[in-house]
N, C-alpha and C positions, 0 to 999 in steps of 0.2 A: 622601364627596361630600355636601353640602349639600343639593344639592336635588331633586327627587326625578327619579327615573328618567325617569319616564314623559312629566316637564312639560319637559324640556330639548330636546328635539326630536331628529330622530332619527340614529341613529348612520352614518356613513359605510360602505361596503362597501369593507374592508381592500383595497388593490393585492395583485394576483396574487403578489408577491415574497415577502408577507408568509405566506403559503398555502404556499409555498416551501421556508420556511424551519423546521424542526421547533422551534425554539426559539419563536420572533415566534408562530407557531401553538399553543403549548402556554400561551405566554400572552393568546393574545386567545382563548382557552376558559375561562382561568382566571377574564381579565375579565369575560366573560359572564357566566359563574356567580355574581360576587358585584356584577353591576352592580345588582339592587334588591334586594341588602343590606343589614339595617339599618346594620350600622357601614360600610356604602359600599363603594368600590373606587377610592380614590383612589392606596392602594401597588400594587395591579395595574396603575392607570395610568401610574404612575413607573418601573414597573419594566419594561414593553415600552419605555414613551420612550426610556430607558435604552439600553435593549438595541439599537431600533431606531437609535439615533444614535451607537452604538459597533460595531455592525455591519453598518450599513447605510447609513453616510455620503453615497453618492450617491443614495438615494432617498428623504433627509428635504428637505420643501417649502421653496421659498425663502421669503424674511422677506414675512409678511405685509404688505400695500400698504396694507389700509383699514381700520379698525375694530379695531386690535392696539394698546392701549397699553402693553404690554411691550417689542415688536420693537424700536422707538428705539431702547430703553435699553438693549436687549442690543448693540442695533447698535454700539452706543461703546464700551463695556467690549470692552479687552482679550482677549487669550488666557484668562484666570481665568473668564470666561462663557460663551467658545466651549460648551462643549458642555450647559451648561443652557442653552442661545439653541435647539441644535439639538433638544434634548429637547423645549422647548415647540412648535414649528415640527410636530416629528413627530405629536404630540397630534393634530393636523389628519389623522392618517390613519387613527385609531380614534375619534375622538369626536365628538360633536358642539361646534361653534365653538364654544357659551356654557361650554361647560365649558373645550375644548381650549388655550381663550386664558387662563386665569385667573391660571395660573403660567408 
């Protein structure tokens, strides 16, 4: 992660599902741990999005409305983006937006 922890504003409080789930949970602890790490936590972040958009399909948010210059462009692509469309979407449920939207 780029920029530093502290200046990004503040992170979301995960949905209950996520609490739920022993997997989603062993990684938003892992994320904590290395959120103001020097070399960051941008593969802990990929790798819940991951997870949550391969197991948890009906609880990744719908395409963002305002402020997303990615959503578009996932919007039109194919089946080949489906599931990095939903990976960025999930971001929205451990991060905060300036991060969540980047990829």
């Amino acid at each position: 992660m780029a920029e530093d922890p502290r200046k990004v504003g503040e992170r979301p409080v995960p949905p209950p599902f996520m609490w739920g789930c022993p997997e989603c949970a062993r990684l938003l602890l892992r994320l904590g741990r290395q959120w103001a790490a020097a070399e960051g936590c941008f593969w802990e972040q990929l790798q819940l999005a991951r997870h949550i958009a391969a197991a948890h399909p009906d609880d990744v948010p719908p395409q963002h409305i305002n402020g997303c210059d990615l959503c578009p462009y996932y919007a039109r692509c194919k089946d080949e983006a489906a599931l990095i469309w939903a990976q960025h979407r999930a971001r929205d449920l451990f991060m905060p937006p300036s991060i969540a939207r980047l990829i």
